[in-house]
N, C-alpha and C positions, 0 to 999 in steps of 0.2 A: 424403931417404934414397935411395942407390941400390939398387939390387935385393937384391942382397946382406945388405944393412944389416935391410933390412925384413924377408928370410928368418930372418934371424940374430935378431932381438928379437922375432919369433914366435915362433920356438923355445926362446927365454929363457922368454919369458911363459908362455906352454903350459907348459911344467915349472914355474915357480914355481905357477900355481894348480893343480897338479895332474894335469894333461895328462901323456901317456907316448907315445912310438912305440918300438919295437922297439930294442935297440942299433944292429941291422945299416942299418936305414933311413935312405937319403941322400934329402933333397927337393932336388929341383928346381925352381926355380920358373917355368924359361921353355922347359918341353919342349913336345913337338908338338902339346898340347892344353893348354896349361895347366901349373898348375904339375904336376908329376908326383911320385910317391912309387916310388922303388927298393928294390931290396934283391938281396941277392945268393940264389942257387937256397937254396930250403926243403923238406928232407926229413917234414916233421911241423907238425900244425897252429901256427898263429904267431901272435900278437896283434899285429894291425899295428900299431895307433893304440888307447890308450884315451881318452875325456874323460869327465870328472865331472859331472855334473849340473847344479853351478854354474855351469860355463862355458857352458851351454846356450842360444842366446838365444829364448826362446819371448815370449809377447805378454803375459803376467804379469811379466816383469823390465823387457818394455817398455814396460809402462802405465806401474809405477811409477818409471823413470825420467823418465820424461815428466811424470811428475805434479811430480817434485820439482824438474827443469831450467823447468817453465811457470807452478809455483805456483797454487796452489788454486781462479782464477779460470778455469784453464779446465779442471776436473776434469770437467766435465756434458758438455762435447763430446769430450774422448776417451772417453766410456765410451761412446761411438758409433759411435767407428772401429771397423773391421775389424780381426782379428790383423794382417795385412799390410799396415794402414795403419798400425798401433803399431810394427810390427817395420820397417820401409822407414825412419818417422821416427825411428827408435832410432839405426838405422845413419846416417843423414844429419847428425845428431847431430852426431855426431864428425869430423863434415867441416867444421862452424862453427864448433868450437875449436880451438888450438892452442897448444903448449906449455905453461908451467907452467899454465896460464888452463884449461884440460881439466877438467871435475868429476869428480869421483870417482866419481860415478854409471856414467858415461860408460866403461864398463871394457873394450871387445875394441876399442880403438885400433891394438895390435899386429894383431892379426885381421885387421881390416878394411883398414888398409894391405896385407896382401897379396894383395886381394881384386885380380881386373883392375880395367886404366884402361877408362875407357868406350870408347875407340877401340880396345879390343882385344876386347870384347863382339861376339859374329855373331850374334845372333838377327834375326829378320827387323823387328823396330822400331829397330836398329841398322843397317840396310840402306839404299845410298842407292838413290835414284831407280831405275837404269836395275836395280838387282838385286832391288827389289822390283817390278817388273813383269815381270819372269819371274815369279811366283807366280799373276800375272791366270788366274782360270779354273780355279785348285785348290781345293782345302778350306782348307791355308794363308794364302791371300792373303785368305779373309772372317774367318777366323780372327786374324789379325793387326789388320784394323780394328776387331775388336769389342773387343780385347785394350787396341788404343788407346784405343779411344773410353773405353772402362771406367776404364783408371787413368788417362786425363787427368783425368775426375773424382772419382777418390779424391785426387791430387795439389790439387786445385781445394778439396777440403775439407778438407785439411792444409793449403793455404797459409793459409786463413782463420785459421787459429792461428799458425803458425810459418813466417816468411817461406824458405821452401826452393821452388830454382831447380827447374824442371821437370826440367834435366837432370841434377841430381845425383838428386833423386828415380825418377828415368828409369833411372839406373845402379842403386841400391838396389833396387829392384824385380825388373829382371835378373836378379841376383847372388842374389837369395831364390826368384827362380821358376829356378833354375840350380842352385843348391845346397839347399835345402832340402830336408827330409824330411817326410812326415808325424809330428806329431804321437803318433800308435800306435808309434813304434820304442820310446818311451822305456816303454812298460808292462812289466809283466812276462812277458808274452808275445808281444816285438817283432813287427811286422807293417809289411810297405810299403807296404798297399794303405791307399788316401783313402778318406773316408768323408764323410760329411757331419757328422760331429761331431769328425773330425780336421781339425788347422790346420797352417801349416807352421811350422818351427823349424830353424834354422841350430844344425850341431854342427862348433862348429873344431877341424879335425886331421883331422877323421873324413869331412867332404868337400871333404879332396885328392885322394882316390882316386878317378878317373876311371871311366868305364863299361866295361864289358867282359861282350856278353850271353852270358849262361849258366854265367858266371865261377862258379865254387864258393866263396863265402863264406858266415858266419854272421854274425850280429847278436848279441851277449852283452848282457843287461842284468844288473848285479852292483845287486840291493836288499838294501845291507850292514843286518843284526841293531844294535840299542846295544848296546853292550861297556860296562857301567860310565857314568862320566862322557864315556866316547871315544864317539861315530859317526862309522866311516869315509863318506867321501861315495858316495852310488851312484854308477855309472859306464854308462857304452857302450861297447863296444868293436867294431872290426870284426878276425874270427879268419879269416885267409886260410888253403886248401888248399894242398894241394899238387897240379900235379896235371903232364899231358904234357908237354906246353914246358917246366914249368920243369926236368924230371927232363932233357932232353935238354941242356941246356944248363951251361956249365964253375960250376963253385961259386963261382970269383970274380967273375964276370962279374956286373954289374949290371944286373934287368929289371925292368920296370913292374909295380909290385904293384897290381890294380885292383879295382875294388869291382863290383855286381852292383845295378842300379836296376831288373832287372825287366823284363819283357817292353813293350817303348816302338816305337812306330813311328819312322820317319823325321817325320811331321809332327810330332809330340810332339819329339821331341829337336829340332828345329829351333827350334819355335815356342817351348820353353820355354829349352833348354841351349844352343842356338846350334853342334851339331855334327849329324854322320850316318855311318851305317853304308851300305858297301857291299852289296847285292844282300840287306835286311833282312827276311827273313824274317815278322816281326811287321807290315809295312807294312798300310794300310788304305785306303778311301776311304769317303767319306761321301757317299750319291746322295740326293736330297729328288727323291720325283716330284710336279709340280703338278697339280690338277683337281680334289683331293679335301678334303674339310670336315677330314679328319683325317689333313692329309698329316705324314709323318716321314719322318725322315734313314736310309735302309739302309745296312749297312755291309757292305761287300766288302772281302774281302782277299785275296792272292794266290790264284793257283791258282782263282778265282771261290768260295772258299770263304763262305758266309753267303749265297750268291746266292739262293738258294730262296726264302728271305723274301719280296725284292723280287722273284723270278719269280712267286710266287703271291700278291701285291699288285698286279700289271699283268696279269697273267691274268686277277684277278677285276673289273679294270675296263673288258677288253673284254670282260668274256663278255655273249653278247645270248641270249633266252631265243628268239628265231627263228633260230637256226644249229640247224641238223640234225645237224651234225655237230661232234664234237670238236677235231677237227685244225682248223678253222678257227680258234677261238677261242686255239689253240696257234700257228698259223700268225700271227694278228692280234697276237697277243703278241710274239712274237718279233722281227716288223719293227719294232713300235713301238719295243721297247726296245734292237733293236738302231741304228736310226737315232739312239735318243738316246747311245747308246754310241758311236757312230763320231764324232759330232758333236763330243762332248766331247775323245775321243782327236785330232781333227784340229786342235783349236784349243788344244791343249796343244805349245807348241814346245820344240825341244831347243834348247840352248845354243848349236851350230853355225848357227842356223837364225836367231838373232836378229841383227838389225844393233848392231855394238860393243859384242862381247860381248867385244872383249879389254879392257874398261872394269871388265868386273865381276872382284872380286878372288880369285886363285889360292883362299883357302877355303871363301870363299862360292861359288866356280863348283863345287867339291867336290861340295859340299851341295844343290848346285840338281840336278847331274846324277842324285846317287843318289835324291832327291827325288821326279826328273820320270820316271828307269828306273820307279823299283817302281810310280808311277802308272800309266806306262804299259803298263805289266806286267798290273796288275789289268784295266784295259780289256780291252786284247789277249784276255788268259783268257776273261774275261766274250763277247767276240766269238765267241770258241768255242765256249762253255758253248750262248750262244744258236745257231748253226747245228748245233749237234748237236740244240735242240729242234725246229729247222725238217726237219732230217731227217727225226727223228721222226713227224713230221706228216705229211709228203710221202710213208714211209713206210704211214702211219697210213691214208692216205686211197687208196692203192694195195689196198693189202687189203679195201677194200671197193667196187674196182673202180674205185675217179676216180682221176683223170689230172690232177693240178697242173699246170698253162699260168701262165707269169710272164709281163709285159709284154716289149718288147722292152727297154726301160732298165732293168729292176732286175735285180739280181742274181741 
């Protein structure tokens, strides 16, 4: 089926089981992220997309189809897997049959045909060689091997049941850690934060809507009353704003109607969604200091915000109980932590800086740059944050008449 084809008996299917988008709503399926959902400017709240609950794929419609596609001999090892090893082998599913041969079980074929091809997939285990070693030296790039290592052996323990190729399993995976949502949206009191007792679940229709932070949307969950012999199905919907762009813009004109995932860094949307935002606001880094029994990860984020944490973590492990003085122990801090700051920042390269970077491709180099800025953005901060404590200090030890002398090589 060409492109077309496949958009077109999505949209069939979605409205036979119950699915709705808006009248005004044109999909796209090959816009600049994806498929994309338009619509012409909207003066008053609008319900972009409904789906019903049925159509939902969570890890209860995929145990049981798995139970009835594998038959009763292997009922004791799926109740083993994982939600996202049930929900990956659900989807993969439907990439073993074809035409009339399809089980009935087997129901978001439309769906899943308009998922991406795997060669259209950017996240960094879709990366070849020379564009995943750009990541050497991030949070990313261990982020990504543990990611591997991980579902190579959830894949290793579905193959044991059901012969599926790493790589299709490979794209399924993707496509769930890309589009899914937690679990908590479908309650009565929708929520998008992960919990440890939320799992993910793919809702079709509802994410085509693309990212867009701080976008003003709702979440509506409709838990329809029994009417008699009738219950309506519950639903989800997502109710888009209205808000400046679009009021500036002609009423005919078609623009991107997009959804709101929440405050995400640039590593997260990379290592999960396979995109990035320019100059993100939300970005992070992850620093582990070694030497201690109970060392953790500090997280900084722009502007050195959270830094205190790990300034008063590395403070408390030079302080020596024979320093007379304050400022020393502030002073000892600072060099330490700035040496390992600049270390880090020097061995993080830019795009311009690697040999055959015009190898790596036009959106993955996107993604590395806005990636490797807001990294290096947080260092940067952090380098400041620490010479304003070195002042301090230098200050600090003035007022009680010493005089700081530096070698002739440091700074």
């Amino acid at each position: 089926m060409n492109e077309t084809d496949r958009l077109s008996s999505f949209q069939s299917w979605f409205s036979t089981e119950g699915g709705s988008f808006d009248p005004s709503v044109v999909l796209q399926l090959e816009g600049p992220l994806g498929t994309s959902v338009l619509a012409p400017r909207f003066d008053k709240d609008t319900t972009i997309v409904t789906c019903p609950f049925s159509l939902i794929i969570t890890k209860d419609l995929s145990l049981q189809a798995l139970r009835t596609l594998l038959g009763p001999q292997s009922h004791s090892s799926l109740d083993t897997w994982s939600e996202r090893q049930l929900i990956c082998s659900y989807i993969c599913f439907h990439q073993l049959f074809s035409g009339p041969s399809l089980p009935r079980v087997l129901r978001h074929l439309p769906y899943i045909r308009c998922l991406p091809a795997a060669d259209k997939l950017l996240t960094p285990l879709h990366f070849s060689e020379q564009e995943f070693q750009m990541l050497k030296g991030t949070n990313i790039y261990g982020a990504t091997l543990d990611r591997e290592r991980d579902w190579r052996a959830e894949w290793e323990q579905c193959r044991s049941v059901v012969k599926i190729s790493r790589d299709i399993y490979l794209t399924a995976l993707t496509h769930l850690s890309s589009r899914a949502f937690p679990s908590s949206i479908l309650s009565a009191d929708p929520s998008l934060v992960s919990t440890p007792s939320t799992y993910p679940v793919l809702i079709p229709g509802v994410d085509l809507l693309n990212h867009k932070r701080g976008h003003p949307v709702s979440w509506v969950v409709s838990c329809s009353e029994a009417s008699g012999n009738r219950t309506p199905p519950d639903t989800v919907s997502i109710v888009a704003h209205p808000n400046a762009s679009a009021e500036q813009s002609s009423e005919s004109q078609l623009e991107e109607v997009f959804n709101n995932y929440g405050p995400k860094s640039n590593d997260e949307l990379i290592l999960g969604y396979g995109f990035s935002l320019p100059d993100n606001p939300d970005d992070k880094m992850a620093l582990q200091i070694g030497g201690t029994a109970k060392s953790q990860p500090w997280e900084v984020r722009r502007n050195a915000q959270n830094i205190e944490g790990l300034w008063s973590h590395v403070r408390s492990m030079v302080e020596s109980e024979e320093s007379e003085h304050g400022f020393e122990d502030d002073m000892e801090a600072a060099s330490m932590l700035s040496e390992m700051t600049q270390a880090k920042l020097d061995g993080m390269k830019t795009i311009s800086e690697v040999r055959c970077h015009n190898e790596i491709r036009p959106k993955v180099k996107v993604m590395l740059e806005h990636y490797i800025e807001g990294q290096r953005d947080i260092l940067e901060s952090m380098l400041r944050f620490l010479d304003g404590k070195q002042d301090a200090a230098i200050e600090a030890a003035r007022e009680q008449g010493i005089d700081v002398v530096f070698d002739q090589d440091e700074d």
